[in-house]
N, C-alpha and C positions, 0 to 999 in steps of 0.2 A: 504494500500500500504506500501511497505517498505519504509524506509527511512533512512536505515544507509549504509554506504559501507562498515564500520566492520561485517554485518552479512551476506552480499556476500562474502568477502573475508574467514568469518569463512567458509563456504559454499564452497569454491572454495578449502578452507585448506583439505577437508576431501578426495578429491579425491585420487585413489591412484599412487603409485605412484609405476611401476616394476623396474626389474632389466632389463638393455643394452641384448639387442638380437643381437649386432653388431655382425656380419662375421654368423647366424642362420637362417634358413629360417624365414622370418619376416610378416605376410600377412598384415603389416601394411606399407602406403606408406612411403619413407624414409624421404622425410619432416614432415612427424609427429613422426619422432623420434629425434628430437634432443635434447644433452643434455639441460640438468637445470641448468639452469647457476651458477656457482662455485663447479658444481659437473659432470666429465666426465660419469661415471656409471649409475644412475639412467635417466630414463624416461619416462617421463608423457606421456601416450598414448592421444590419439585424444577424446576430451571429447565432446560427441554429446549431444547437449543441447536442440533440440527445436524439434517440429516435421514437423521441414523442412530437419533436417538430417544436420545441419551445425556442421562441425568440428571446435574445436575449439584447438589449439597445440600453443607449446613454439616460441616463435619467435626467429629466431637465433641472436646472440651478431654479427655477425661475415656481415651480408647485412643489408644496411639504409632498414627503414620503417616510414611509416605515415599513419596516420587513417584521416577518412574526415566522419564526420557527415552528412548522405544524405540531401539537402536542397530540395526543392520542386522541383527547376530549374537539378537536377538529376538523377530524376524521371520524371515518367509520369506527365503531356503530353510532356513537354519539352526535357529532357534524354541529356543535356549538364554535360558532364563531365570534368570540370577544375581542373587543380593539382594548391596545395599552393604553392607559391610564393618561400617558403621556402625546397622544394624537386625540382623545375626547374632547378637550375645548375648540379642534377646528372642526368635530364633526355637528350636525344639526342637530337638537336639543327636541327633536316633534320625529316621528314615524315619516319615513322617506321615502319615495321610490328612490332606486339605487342600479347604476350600471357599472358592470367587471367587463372591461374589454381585455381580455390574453388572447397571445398567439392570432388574432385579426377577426374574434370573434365575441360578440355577447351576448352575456347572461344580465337579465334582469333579478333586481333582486329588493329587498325592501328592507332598510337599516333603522333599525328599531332606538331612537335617540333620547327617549324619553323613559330611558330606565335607569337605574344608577350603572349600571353596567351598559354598553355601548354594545349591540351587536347586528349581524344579518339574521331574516328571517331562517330560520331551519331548513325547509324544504328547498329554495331555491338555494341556498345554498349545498346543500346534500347536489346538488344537481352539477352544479360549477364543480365541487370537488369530485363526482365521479366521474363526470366530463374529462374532467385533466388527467384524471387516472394520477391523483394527489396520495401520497401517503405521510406517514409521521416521517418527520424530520426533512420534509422537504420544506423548504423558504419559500416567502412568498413575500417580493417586494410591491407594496401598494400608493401608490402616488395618484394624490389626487388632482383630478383635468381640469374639473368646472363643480365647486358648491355653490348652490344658496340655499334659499330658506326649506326650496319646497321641490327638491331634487340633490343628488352629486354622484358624479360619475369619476371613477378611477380607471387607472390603466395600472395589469395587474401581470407580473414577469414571475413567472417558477424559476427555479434553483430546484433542481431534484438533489435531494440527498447522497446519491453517485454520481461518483466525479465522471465526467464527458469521455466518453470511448475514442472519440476525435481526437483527445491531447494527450492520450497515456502515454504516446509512443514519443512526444514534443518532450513533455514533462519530464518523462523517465530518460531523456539524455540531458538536461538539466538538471536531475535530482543530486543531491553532494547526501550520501548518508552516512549519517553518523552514530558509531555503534559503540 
């Protein structure tokens, strides 16, 4: 197994990187183009890593985000989905409809903000999570598009739990193990 985050990160350095296709026809959706941060020009296309087809793109400087490690209670059988404590005061305080856009597709869902605990409805979300074919300890980064009062929509990027079959062979000639 690996065991440095320097030989993912080498791994992650090599991908490439184009030039802006702003105002071009783009067959790429426009949240997977956003700049790199400190440079308006260049960007990193959607880098598909697993053979779930998960995109994986820049997160913008510009909307809060948070990632939540799946816990069991997430997932199957359970499918409770709680927000941290610490993204609650930007979420809406009233019953929401709610949109998960991953991998160029969504899920409707309805974020229940009027409890002391912050979450999505059960059922659609049981739906999202089977959909991804989601388990424990898979990430889930959530960065929000557009709130207000009486709506908010996120764009939502999986991290599976195993590492990308794509970089093993990257990685493991980068790995320095120390024993």
């Amino acid at each position: 197994m690996f065991n440095s985050f320097m030989s993912f990160s080498a791994a992650w350095d090599t991908l490439e990187i184009e030039p802006s296709t702003a105002g071009k026809s783009d067959p790429y959706p426009l949240m997977m183009n956003q700049p790199v941060a400190g440079n308006q020009d260049p960007v990193v296309k959607a880098f598909v890593g697993n053979e779930f087809g998960d995109e994986i793109f820049p997160i913008s400087e510009n909307k809060p985000f948070f990632d939540i490690v799946l816990a069991k209670r997430n997932v199957k059988p359970l499918y409770r989905m709680e927000f941290p404590e610490e993204i609650c005061p930007l979420l809406p305080s009233t019953k929401v409809p709610a949109v998960l856009t991953c991998n160029s597709k969504t899920w409707e869902t309805t974020l229940i903000g009027d409890r002391e605990c912050k979450k999505f409805e059960r059922d659609s979300w049981r739906k999202f999570v089977t959909d991804n074919n989601l388990k424990f300890d898979d990430c889930l980064v959530f960065q929000i598009m557009e709130r207000c009062t009486d709506e908010i929509k996120f764009s939502v990027q999986i991290l599976r739990g195993e590492f990308p079959s794509e970089l093993e062979d990257l990685v493991a000639a980068n790995t320095v193990n120390i024993d």
